[in-house]
KETOR-644248 format. One record per residue (C-alpha): residue number from 1; x, z, y. Coordinates in Angstrom, 3 decimals, decimal comma, always signed. Each point is the difference from the previous one (the first is absolute). Last residue first. Layout:
// KETOR-644248
{pt NUM {X Z Y}}
...
// end
This chain:
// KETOR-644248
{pt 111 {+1,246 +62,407 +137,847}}
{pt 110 {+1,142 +1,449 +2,286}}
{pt 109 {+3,525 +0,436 +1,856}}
{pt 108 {+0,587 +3,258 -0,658}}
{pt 107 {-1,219 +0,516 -3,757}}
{pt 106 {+0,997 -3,154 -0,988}}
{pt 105 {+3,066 +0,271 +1,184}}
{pt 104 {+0,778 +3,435 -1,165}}
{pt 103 {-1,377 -1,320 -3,666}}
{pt 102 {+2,924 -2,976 +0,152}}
{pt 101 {+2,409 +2,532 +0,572}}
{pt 100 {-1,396 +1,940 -3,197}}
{pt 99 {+1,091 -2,874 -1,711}}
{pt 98 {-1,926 -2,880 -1,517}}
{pt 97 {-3,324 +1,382 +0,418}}
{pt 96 {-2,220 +0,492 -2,985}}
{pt 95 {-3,671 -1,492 -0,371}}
{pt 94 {-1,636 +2,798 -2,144}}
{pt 93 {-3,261 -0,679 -1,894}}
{pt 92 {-1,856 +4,003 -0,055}}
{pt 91 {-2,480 +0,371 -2,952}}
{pt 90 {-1,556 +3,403 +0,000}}
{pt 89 {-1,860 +1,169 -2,891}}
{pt 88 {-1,758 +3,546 -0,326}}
{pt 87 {-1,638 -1,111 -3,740}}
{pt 86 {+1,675 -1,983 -2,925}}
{pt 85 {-1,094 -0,467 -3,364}}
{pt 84 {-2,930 -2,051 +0,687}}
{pt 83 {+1,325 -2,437 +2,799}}
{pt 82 {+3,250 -0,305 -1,939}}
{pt 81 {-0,987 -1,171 -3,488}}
{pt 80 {-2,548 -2,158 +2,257}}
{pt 79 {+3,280 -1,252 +1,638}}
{pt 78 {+0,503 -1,792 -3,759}}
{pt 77 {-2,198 -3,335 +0,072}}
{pt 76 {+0,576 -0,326 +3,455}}
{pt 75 {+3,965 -0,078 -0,611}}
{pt 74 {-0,081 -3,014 -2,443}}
{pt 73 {-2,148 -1,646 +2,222}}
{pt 72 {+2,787 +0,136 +2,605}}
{pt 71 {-1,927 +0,206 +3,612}}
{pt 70 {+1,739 +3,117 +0,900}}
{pt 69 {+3,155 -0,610 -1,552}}
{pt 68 {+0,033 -3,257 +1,919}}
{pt 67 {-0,803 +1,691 +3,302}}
{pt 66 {+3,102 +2,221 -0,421}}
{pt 65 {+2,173 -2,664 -0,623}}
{pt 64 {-1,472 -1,593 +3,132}}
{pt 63 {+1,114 +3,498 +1,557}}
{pt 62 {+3,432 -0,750 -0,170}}
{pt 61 {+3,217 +0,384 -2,721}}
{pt 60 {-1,789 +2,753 -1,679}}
{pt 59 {+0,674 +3,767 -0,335}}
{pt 58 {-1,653 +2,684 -1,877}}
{pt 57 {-0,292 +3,779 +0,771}}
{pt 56 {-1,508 +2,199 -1,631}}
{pt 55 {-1,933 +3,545 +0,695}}
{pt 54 {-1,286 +2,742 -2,337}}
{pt 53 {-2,046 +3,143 +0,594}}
{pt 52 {-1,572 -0,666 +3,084}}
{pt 51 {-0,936 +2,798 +2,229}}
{pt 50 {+2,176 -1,721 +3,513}}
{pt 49 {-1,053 +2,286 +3,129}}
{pt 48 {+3,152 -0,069 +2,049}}
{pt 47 {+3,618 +1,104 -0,191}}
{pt 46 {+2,272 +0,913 -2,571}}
{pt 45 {-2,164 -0,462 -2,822}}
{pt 44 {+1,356 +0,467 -3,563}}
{pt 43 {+0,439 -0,972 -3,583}}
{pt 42 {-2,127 -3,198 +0,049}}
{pt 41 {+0,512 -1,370 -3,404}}
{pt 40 {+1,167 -3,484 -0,953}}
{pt 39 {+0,769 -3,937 +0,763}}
{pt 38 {+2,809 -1,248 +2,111}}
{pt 37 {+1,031 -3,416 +0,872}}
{pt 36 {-2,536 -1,903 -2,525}}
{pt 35 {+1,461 -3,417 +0,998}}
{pt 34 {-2,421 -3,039 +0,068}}
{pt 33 {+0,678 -3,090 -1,241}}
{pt 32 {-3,038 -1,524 -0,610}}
{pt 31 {+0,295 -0,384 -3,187}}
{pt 30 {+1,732 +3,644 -0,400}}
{pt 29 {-3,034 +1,476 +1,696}}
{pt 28 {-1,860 -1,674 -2,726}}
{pt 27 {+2,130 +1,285 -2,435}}
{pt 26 {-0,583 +3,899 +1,524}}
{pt 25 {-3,871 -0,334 +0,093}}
{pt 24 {-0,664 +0,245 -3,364}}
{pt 23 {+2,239 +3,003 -1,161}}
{pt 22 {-1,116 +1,578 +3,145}}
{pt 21 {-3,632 -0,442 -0,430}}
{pt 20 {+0,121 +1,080 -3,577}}
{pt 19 {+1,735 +3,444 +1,398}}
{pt 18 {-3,163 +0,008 +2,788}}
{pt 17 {-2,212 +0,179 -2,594}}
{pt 16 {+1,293 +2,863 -2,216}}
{pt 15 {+0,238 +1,910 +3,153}}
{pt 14 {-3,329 -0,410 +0,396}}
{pt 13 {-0,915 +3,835 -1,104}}
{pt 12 {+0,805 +1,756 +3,091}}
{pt 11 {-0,216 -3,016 +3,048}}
{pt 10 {+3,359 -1,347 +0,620}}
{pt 9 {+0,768 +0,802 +3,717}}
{pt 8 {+1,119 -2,643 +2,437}}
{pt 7 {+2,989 -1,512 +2,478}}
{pt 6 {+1,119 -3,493 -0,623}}
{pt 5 {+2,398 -1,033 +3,052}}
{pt 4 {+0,364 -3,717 -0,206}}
{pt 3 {+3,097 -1,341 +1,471}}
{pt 2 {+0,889 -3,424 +1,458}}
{pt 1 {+2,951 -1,978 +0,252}}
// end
């Protein structure tokens, strides 16, 4: 499994835009079975620089799915919803370790 971090601000006065976005983008995650594992509001930093106002996080079974999404003509015809309502965007893709075991490992012994 993989994880994309989504973190971004919705520019003052798009936020019209970005709501059709989401309403169009979410069966189209659903096609290619991606999980939207949180979606919201940043509340508060603990640690760290992070100014974005809202972060989400979607899962999919590998990066090929991500790659599909990508490429999906379905989903170039909407990111444009995105690009223009959306400013300050970081998009992080997540390869998660199976146990924080495996991390230690990886971490010690190299990559």
């Amino acid at each position: 499994m993989i994880v994309v971090l989504n973190l971004f601000d919705v520019i003052p006065g798009q936020e019209a835009v970005y709501a059709e976005y989401l309403r169009l983008v979410q069966p189209i995650l659903d096609r290619m079975n991606a999980r939207v594992l949180l979606y919201g509001l940043t509340r508060y930093v603990h640690m760290g620089n992070c100014t974005q106002a809202y972060c989400g996080l979607i899962a999919y079974e590998g990066l090929d799915d991500l790659r599909r999404l990508s490429h999906d003509p379905q989903f170039n015809e909407i990111r444009r919803l995105r690009d223009t309502a959306t400013t300050n965007y970081v998009l992080t893709t997540i390869e998660s370790f199976p146990s924080m075991a495996d991390a230690v490992n990886y971490l010690e012994n190299g990559r």
